[in-house]
C-alpha positions, 0 to 999 in steps of 0.5 A: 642549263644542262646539268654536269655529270662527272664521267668516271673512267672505269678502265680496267687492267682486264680490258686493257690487255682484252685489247692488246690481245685483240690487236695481237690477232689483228697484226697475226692476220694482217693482210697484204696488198694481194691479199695474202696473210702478212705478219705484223711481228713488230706490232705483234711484239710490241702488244707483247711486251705491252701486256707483260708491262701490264701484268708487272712483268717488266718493273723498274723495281726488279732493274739492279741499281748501279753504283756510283763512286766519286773520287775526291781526287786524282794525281796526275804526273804527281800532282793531285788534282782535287776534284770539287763535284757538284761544288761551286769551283773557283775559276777565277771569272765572275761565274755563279754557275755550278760545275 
């Protein structure tokens, strides 16, 4: 029976963006039907932003958090209508769902 080795992935950031690079000068050099230079610019952007990822550029850290405000009520023509979010609301049927 063969023996089982543990494949290790030693991937690395370096080459990742070594590869990105590569298909940057691929999509530069792209060639046409008639065999004119023909640009891949999306392919080229997207490599772009990939690399940036890559190097950190692009952290869900540095997204500015967004504020949430919850209005216990609201009136309307006079009548205040309490709003139950996230609380179990009787309406009045057999309903175990949450609204």
């Amino acid at each position: 029976m063969p023996s089982k080795k543990k494949k290790t992935n030693n991937y690395s950031k370096d080459d990742s963006f070594e590869n990105l690079e590569a298909v940057q000068q691929m999509a530069l050099n792209r060639r046409g039907k008639d065999d004119e230079i023909n640009p891949d610019i999306s392919l080229y952007l997207k490599a772009e932003e990939l690399k940036g990822k890559l190097c950190g550029l692009y952290s869900e850290k540095d997204k500015k958090i967004s504020q949430l405000n919850v209005m216990g009520s609201v009136k309307i023509d006079g009548i205040e209508l309490k709003l139950n979010v996230g609380e179990q609301v009787d309406t009045g049927i057999n309903d175990d769902r949450i609204t």
